[in-house]
C-alpha positions in Angstrom: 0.4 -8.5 19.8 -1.9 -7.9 18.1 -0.5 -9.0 14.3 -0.7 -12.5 12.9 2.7 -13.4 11.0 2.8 -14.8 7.3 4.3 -17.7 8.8 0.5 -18.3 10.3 -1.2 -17.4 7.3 0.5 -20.2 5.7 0.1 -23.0 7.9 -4.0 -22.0 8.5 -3.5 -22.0 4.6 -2.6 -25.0 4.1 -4.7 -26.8 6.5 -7.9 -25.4 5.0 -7.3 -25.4 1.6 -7.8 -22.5 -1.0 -10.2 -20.9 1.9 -13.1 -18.3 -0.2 -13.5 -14.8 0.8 -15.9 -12.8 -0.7 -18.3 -10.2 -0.1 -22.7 -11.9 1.0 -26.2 -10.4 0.6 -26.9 -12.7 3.0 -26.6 -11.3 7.4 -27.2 -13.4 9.2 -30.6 -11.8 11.3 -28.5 -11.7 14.8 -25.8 -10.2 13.8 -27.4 -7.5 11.8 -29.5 -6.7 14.9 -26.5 -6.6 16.9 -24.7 -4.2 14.3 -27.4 -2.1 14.1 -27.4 -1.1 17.8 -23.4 -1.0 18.0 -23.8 1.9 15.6 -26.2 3.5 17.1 -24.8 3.6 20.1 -21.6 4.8 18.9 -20.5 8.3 19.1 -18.4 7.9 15.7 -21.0 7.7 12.8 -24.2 9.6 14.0 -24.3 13.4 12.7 -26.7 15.3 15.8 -27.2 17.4 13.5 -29.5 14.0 11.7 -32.7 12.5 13.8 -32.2 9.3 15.5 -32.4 7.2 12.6 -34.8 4.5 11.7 -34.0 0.8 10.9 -34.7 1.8 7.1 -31.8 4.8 7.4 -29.3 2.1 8.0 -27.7 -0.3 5.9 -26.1 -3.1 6.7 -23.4 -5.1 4.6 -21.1 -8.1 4.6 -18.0 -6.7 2.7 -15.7 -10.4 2.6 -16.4 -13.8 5.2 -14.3 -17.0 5.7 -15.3 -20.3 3.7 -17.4 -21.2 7.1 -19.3 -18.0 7.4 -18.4 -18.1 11.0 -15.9 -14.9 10.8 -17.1 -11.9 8.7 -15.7 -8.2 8.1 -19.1 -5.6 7.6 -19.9 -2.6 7.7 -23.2 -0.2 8.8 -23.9 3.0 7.3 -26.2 5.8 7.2 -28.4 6.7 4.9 -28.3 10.4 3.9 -31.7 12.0 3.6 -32.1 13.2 0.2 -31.6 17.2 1.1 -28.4 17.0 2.9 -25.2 17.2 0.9 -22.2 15.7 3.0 -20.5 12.2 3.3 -22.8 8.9 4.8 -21.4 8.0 7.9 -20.2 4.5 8.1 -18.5 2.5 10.7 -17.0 -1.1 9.7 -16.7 -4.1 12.3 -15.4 -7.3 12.8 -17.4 -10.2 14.2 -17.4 -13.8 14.7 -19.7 -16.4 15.9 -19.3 -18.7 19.0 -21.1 -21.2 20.8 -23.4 -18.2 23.0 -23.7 -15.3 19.0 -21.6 -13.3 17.6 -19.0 -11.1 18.8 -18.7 -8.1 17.4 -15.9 -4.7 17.4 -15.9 -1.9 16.2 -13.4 0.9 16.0 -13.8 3.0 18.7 -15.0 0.3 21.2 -13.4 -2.0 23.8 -14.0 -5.1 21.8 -12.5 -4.6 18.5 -8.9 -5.4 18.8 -9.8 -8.1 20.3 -12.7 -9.1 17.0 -9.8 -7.9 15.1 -7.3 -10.2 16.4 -9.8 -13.0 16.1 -10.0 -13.0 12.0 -8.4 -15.4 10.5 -5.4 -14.9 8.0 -7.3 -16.5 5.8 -9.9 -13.5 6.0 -7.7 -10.2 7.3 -4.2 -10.2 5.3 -1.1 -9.0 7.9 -1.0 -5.9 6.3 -4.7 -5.3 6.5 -5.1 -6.5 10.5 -2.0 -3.8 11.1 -3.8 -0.6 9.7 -6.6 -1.8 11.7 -4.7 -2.2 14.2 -3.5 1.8 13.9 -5.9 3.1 14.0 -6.0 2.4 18.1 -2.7 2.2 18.4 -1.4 5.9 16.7 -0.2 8.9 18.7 -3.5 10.6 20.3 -1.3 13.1 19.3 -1.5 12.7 15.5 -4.8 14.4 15.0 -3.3 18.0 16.4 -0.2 17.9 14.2 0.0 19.6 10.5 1.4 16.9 8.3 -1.0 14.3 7.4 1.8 12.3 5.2 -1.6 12.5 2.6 -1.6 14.2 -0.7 -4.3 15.2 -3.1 -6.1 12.7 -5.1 -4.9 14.0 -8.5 -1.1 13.8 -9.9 1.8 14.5 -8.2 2.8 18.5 -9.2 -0.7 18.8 -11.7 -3.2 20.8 -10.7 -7.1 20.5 -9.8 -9.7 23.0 -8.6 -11.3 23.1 -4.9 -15.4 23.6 -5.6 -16.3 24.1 -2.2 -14.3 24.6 1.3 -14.6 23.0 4.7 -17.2 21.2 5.7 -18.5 18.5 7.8 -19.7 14.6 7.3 -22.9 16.7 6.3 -22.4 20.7 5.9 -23.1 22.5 9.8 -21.5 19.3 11.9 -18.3 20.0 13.2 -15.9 18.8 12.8 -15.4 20.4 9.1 -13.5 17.4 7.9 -14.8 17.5 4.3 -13.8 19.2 0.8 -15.0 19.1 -2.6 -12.9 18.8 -5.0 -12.8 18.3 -9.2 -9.6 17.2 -11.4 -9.6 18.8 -14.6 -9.6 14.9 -16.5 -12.0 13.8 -13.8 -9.8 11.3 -12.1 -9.4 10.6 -8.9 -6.4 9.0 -7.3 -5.4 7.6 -4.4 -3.7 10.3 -2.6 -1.6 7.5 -0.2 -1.5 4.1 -0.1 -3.5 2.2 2.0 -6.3 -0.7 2.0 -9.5 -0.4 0.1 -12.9 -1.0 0.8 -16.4 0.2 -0.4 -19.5 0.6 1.2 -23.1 1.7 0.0 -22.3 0.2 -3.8 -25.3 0.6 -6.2 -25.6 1.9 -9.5 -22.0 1.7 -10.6 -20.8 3.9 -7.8 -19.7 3.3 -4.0 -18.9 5.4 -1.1 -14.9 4.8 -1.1 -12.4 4.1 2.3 -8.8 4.1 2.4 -7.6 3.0 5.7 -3.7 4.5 5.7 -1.1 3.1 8.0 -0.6 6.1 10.4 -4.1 6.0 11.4 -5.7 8.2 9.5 -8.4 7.3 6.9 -10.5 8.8 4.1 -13.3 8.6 2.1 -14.3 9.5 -1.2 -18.2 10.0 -2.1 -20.1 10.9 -5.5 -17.5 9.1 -8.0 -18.8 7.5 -10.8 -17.4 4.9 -13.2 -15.1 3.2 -10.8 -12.9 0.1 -10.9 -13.8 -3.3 -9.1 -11.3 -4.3 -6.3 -11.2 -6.4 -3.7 -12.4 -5.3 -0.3 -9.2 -4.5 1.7 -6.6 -4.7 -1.1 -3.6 -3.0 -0.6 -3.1 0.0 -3.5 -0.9 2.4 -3.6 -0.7 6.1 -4.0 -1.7 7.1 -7.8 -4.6 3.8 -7.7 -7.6 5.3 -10.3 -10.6 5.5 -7.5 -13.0 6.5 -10.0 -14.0 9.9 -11.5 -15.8 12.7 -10.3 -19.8 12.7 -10.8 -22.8 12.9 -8.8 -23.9 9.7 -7.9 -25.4 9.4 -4.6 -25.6 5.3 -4.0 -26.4 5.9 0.0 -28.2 9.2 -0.2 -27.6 12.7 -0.3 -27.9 15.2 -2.4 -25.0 16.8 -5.2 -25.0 19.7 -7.9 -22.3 19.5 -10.4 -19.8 17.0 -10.7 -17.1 16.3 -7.6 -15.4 14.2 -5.2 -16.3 14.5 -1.3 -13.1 13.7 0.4 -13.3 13.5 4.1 -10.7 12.8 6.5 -10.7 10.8 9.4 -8.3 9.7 12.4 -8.5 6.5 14.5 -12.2 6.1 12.7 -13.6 9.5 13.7 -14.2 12.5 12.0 -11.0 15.4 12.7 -10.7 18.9 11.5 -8.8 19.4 8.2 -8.4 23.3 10.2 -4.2 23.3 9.8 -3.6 19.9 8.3 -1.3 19.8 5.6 -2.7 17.9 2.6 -0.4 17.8 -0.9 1.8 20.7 0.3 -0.9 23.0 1.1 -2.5 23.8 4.8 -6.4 24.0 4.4 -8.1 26.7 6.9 -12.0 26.8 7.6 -13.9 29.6 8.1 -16.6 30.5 10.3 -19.3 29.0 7.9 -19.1 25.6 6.0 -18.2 25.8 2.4 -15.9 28.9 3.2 -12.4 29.0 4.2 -9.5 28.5 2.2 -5.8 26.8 1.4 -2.4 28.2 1.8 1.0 27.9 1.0 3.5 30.7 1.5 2.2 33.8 0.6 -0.3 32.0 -1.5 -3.9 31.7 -0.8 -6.4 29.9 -2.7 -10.4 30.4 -1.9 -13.3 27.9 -3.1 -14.4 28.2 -6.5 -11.4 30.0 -7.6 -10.1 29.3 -10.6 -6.5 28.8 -9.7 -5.0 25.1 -9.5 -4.4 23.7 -6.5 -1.0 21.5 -7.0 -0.7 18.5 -5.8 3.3 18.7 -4.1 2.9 15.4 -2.8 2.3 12.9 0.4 5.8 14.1 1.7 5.8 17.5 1.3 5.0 19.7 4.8 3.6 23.2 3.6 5.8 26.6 3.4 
């Protein structure tokens, strides 16, 4: 219902020309007001563990817009204050202007598949609008079982190093849905394929989202030195994200070089406690940073220096 066929795309295609998407400076003052209190008024991307932020904490961006301005993708995220080490929470929306403002959607709220379906092809590929569309559309089931279909973002059957276990967007919320990680050649990959976008990019580095078909999402934070692509380009497992660092482009706080990887279903935080990631199950403990992974009679803890093996998107745990 909800997905535009390629058959559309073409015809809106060829009736406005090579249509421009790109990413603006420029929000429009109505909208950003109306973004703003969306997000705060979400139960998605506010830590209660964090104050209730100030207009300054949040940041507003225009990722891509149609040729007319008139349909936009964004995002609104939250600045990390500079003593808390965890991931800044972001939440993305879609919105388009009519005769009375803008609508707006975002996920998680009544209106978005119907801001989503409202894009034009010309701004939201098939592809893209479907993963969107996912991630209200998966199993409420999905977030209890073990397999994620997700692997870890280095090489298939090469090993990295877990710094740091379980913890949360930042380190005492629950749910622990974070990790740090480091790759021995400081790579990180895309660990499934999906559609990428960035948020909070400054200094050379971004706060990275991967939006995966089966409705789960995640993010990468602190990576330095990263490629440009397109907001919501499709890439597939193995993609170079960027490599490991400190950089902290939306706040926080970071001591020796890592990726953040957090994990996400249907746009909210969930547990990685029993989800199966690249062959291994990863179990929290009763502090953050603790816990630890297993696989068979194998157990890895944080800061161990044994490898952690990727085995694969596919592979389900022993």
């Amino acid at each position: 219902m909800y997905r535009k066929t390629l058959l559309a795309a073409v015809a809106v295609a060829a009736l406005m020309g090579a249509a421009t998407v790109h990413a603006s400076t420029d929000i429009p003052g109505d909208l950003e007001r109306i973004a703003r209190d969306a997000f705060i008024h979400s139960d998605t991307a506010l830590p209660s563990s964090l104050s209730a932020p100030f207009d300054s904490d949040l940041l507003v961006e225009i990722l891509k817009q149609d040729a007319t301005s008139q349909y936009m993708m964004g995002s609104v995220t939250r600045k990390l204050p500079l003593d808390v080490h965890g991931t800044p929470p972001t939440a993305f929306f879609f919105a388009h202007r009519e005769a009375d403002g803008w609508k707006l959607g975002m996920p998680g709220q009544g209106a978005f598949l119907e801001a989503l379906d409202a894009m034009p092809d010309t701004l939201v590929s098939a592809d893209e609008r479907q993963v969107w569309a996912n991630q209200h559309l998966a199993s409420a089931e999905a977030p209890f079982a073990t397999a994620t279909g997700i692997g870890l973002p280095w090489p298939v059957n090469m090993g990295s190093l877990m710094t740091s276990g379980m913890h949360g967007h930042v380190p005492n919320q629950r749910p622990y849905n974070s990790v740090d990680l480091w790759s021995f050649s400081g790579r990180v990959l895309a660990p499934k394929a999906g559609n990428y976008y960035v948020t909070c990019k400054a200094r050379g580095s971004a706060l990275v989202h991967i939006v995966h078909d089966n409705g789960y999402t995640t993010t990468y934070y602190h990576m330095e030195r990263m490629p440009s692509i397109a907001e919501g380009t499709r890439i597939e497992a193995g993609t170079l994200l960027g490599y490991v660092g400190n950089a902290l482009p939306c706040g926080g706080q970071s001591s020796g070089a890592h990726v953040h990887l957090s994990l996400q279903f249907n746009s909210r935080p969930t547990a990685l406690e029993g989800k199966v990631l690249g062959g291994w199950t990863f179990h929290e403990g009763w502090f953050p940073y603790q816990g630890y992974l297993s696989r068979g009679n194998q157990r890895i803890q944080p800061g161990s220096r044994t490898l952690v093996t990727n085995y694969g998107e596919d592979d389900p745990g022993m």
